[in-house]
MIMI-716649 format. One record per residue (C-alpha): x, z, y. Coordinates in steps of 0.25 Angstrom, whole numbers, plus 5000, padded with zeros to 4 digits. Each point is the difference from the previous one (the first is absolute). Layout:
[[X Z Y]]
...
This chain:
[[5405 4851 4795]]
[[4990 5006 5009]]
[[4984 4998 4999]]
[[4992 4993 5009]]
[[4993 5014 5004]]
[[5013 5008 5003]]
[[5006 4986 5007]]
[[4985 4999 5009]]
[[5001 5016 5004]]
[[5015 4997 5004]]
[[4995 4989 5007]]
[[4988 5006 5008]]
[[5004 5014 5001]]
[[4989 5000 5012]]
[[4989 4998 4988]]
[[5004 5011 4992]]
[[5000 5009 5011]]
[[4986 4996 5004]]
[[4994 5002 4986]]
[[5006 5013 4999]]
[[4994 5006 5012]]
[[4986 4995 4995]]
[[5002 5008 4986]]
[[5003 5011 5009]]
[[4988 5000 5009]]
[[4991 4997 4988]]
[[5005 5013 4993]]
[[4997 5008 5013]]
[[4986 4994 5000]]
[[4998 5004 4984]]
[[5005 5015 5005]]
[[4990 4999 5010]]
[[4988 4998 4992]]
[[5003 5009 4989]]
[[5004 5011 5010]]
[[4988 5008 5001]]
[[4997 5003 5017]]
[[4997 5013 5001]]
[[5003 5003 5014]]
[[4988 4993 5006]]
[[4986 5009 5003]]
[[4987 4998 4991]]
[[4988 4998 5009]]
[[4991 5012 5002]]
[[4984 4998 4996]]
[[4990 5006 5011]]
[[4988 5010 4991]]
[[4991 4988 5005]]
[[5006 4990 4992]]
[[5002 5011 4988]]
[[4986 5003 5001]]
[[4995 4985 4999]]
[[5010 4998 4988]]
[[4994 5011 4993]]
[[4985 4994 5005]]
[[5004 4987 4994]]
[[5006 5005 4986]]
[[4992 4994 4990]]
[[4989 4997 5009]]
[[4991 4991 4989]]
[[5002 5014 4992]]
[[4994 5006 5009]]
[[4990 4990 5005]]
[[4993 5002 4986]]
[[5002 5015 4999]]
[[4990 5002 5011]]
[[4991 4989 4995]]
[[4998 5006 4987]]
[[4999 5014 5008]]
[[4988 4993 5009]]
[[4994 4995 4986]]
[[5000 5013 4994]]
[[4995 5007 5010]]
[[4987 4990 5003]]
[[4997 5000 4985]]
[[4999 5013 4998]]
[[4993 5003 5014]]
[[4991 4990 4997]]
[[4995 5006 4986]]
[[5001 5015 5004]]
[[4987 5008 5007]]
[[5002 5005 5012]]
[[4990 5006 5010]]
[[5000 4998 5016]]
[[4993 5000 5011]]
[[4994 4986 5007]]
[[4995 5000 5015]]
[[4986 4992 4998]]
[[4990 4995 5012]]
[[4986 5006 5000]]
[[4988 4989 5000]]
[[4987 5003 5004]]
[[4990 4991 4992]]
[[4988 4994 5000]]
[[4993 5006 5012]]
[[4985 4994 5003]]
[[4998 4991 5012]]
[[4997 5007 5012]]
[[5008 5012 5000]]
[[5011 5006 5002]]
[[5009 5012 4999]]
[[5007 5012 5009]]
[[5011 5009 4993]]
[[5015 5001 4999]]
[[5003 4991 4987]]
[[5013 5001 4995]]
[[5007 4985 4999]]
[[5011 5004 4989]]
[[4997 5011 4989]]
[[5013 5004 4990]]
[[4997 4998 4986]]
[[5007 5006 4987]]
[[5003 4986 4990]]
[[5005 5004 4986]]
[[5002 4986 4993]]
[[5015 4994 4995]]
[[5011 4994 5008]]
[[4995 4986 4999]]
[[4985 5004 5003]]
[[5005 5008 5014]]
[[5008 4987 5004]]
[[4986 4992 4999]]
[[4993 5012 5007]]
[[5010 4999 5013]]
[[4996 4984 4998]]
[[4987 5001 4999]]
[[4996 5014 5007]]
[[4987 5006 4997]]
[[4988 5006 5007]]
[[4990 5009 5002]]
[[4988 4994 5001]]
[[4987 5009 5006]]
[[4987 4993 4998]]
[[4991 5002 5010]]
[[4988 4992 4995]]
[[4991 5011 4998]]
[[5002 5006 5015]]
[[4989 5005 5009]]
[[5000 5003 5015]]
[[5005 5016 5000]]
[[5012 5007 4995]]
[[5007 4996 4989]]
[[5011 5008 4992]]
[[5006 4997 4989]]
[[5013 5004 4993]]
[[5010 4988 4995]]
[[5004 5002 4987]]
[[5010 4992 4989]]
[[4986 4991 4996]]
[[5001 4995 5013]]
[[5016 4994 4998]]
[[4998 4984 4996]]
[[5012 4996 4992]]
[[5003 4984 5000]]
[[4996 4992 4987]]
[[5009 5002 4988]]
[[5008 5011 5006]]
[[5002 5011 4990]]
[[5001 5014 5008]]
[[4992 5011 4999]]
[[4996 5008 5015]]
[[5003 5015 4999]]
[[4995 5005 5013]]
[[5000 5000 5015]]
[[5012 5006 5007]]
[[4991 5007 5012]]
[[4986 5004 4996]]
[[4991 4990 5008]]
[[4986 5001 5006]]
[[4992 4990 5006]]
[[4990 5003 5013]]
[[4995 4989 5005]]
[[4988 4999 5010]]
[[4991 4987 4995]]
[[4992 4997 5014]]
[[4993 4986 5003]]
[[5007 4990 5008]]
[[4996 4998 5015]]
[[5004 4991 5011]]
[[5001 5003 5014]]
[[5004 4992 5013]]
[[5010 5010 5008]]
[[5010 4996 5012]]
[[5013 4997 5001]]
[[5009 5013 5007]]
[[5015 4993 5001]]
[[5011 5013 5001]]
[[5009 5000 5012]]
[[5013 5008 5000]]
[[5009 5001 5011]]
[[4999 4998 5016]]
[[5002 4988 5007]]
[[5012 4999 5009]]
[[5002 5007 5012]]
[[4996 4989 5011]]
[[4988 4995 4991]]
[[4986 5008 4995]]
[[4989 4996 4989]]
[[4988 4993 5009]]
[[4987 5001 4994]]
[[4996 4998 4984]]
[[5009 4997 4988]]
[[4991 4986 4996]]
[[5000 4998 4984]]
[[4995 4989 4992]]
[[4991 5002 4993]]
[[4994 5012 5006]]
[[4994 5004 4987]]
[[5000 4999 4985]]
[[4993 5001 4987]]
[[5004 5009 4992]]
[[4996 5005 4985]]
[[5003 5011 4992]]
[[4995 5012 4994]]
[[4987 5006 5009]]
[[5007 5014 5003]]
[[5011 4993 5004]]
[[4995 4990 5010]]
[[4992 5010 5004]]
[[5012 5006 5007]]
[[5004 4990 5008]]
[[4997 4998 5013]]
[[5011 4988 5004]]
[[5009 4992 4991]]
[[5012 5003 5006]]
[[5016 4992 5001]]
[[5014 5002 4996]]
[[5006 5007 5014]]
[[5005 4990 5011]]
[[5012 5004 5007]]
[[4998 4998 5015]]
[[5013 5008 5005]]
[[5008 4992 5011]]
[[4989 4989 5002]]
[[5000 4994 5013]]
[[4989 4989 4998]]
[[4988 4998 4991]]
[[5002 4994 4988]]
[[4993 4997 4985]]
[[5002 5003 4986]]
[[4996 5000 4986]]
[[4996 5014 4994]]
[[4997 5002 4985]]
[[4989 5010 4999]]
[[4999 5015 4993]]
[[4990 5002 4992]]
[[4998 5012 4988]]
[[5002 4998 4987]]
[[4986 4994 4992]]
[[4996 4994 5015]]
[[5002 4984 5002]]
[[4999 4989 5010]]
[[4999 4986 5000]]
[[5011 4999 5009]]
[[5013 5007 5002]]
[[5006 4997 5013]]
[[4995 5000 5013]]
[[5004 4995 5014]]
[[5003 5008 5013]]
[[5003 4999 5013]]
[[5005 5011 5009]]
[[4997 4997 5014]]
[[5015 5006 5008]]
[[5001 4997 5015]]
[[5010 5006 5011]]
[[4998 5011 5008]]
[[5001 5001 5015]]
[[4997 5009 5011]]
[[4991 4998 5014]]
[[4997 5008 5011]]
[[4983 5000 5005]]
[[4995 5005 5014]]
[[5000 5010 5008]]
[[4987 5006 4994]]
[[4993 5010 5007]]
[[5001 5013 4995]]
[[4986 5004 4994]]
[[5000 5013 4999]]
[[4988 5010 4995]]
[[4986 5000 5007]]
[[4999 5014 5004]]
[[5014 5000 5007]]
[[4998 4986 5008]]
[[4995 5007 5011]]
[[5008 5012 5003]]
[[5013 4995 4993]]
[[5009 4987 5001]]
[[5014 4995 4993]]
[[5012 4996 5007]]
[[5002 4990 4999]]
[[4986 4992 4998]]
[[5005 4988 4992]]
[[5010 5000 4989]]
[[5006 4988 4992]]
[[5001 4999 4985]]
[[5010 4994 4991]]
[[4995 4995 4985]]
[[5007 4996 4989]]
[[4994 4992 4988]]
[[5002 4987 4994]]
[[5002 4988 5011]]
[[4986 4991 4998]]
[[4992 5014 5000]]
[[5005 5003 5014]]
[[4998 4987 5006]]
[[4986 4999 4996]]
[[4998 5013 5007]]
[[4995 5001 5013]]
[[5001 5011 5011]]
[[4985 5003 5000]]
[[5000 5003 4986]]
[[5008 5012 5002]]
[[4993 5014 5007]]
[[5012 5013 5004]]
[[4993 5013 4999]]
[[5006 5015 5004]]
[[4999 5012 4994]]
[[5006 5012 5007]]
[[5010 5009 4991]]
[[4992 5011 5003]]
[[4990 5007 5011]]
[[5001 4992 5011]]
[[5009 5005 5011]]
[[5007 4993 5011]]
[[5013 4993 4995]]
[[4994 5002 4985]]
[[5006 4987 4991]]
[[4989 4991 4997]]
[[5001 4994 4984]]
[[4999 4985 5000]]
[[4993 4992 4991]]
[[5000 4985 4997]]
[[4986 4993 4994]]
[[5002 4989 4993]]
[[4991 4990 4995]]
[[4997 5005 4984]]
[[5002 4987 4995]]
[[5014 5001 5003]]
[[5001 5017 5001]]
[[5010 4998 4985]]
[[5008 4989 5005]]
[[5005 5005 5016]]
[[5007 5012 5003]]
[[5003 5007 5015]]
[[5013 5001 5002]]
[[4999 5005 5015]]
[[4993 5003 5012]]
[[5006 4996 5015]]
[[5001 5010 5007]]
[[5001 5010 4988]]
[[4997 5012 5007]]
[[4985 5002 5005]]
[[4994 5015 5006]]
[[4986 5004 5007]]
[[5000 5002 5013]]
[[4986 5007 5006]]
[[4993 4988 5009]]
[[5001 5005 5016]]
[[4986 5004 5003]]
């Protein structure tokens, strides 16, 4: 007698069927997974990312490595001695009341520091200097050579001063301090532009000032003078501030002024006929041809209005001996008041001779 496995296979060969294809497929899968793939390409690394794989390679390891490294190094820096070579200001101490100084003083001096590493360290900190007392100091020359005694070193800093780089000498001219009241000269650079000129005087206030210093050197100057003011392209007055120049060791209770630079336009104007004037002893053998010429001035616009026809005089000079037909040389007087400010550009007609007057 069959069993019921054998009789249920008989009865559904489709179910049999069916399970074996299963087993099948799962053998393929197991082969699959086993099977080494060796056909596809492993991805090649750029140098960049080799490079930052070998940076990050133990990185902590090497984190501490250089920490230790660092600590060494400052331990034993600190406790060695070592010599160098600080820059230190100059200070001059201590000078009595009512004088002053003239020379080329020195604001840094090099100084040789031999102390150890931790002594340096507070050195850079706390920088030294060389102090130059000037108590005892008298009107006249003074000269006097700066030597290691002169080096101040900061409280508790353990470091002994070898010596000064340069060899240094101090000359000094101790003089009394004067005052004085000089006035303000303000600097122009440039020219105005080509239609417009400078009409009458730079106005500055103040006009003068104090000044102190030594007595040779105020005793130099004759005017406190400004920082340049550029006046290249201007076509109209106008005002500034202007810091003022003084030498060093002079000094002023102020140290800005302001100016104003008076700008106008220029224009052009024709005056006459004048009468020829020519010299007394040819007036009465001798006359020009023609008698009356026009002139034509140039100069800034409000100058030639306010000026009027009898202000002018036309004078003659012949180029040579007097001869008939001889050129006669004009000349334009102008007012004095305004001989800077006006220019002749022509005379109409611009040719003049002599002719000899008919008897």
């Amino acid at each position: 007698m069959s069993s019921p496995k054998r009789l249920l296979g008989v009865l559904r060969p489709e179910a049999s069927e069916s399970r074996m294809q299963r087993d099948a497929l799962t053998r393929r899968n197991r082969v699959s997974i086993l099977t080494p793939v060796t056909n596809r390409p492993q991805p090649r690394r750029s140098p960049l990312q080799g490079l930052r794989q070998t940076l990050l390679r133990n990185l902590g390891i090497k984190i501490t490595s250089l920490v230790l490294a660092v600590a060494v190094y400052a331990h034993v820096y600190a406790r060695q001695e070592q010599e160098t070579v600080l820059r230190v200001p100059l200070v001059l101490d201590g000078l009595p009341a009512g004088l002053a100084y003239r020379g080329d003083v020195a604001e840094y001096l090099r100084v040789r520091v031999r102390a150890k590493g931790s002594e340096l360290i507070r050195l850079r900190a706390q920088t030294p200097r060389v102090v130059i007392p000037l108590a005892q100091a008298r009107p006249g020359l003074l000269q006097r050579l700066v030597t290691t005694g002169d080096v101040v070193l900061p409280d508790k800093v353990d470091a002994a001063v070898i010596g000064l780089v340069e060899p240094t000498v101090l000359s000094l001219q101790i003089e009394p301090i004067v005052t004085a009241r000089l006035p303000v000269a303000v600097a122009l650079r440039g020219t105005p532009a080509s239609a417009s000129a400078r009409y009458g005087a730079t106005r500055v206030w103040p006009e003068t000032l104090t000044v102190s210093g030594p007595a040779g050197l105020i005793s130099a100057l004759d005017s406190v003078r400004t920082e340049e003011l550029d006046i290249n392209g201007r076509a109209e007055s106008f005002g500034a501030s202007l810091r003022i120049v003084l030498p060093p060791g002079v000094h002023a209770r102020t140290e800005q002024v302001a100016v104003r630079v008076p700008i106008v336009p220029l224009g052009r104007q024709t005056y006459g006929p004048f009468i020829v004037g020519l010299p007394l002893g040819l007036r009465a053998s001798w006359r020009s041809v023609p008698e009356s010429v026009s002139v034509r001035l140039g100069g800034p616009r409000t100058v030639l209005a306010s000026l009027r026809a009898s202000d002018l005089r036309l004078r003659g000079e012949p180029s040579g001996p007097p001869e008939d037909g001889g050129h006669v040389r004009l000349d334009a007087v102008l007012p004095s008041s305004i001989r800077n400010q006006v220019r002749v550009e022509s005379f109409e007609p611009g040719t003049v001779v002599l002719r000899r007057r008919v008897p």
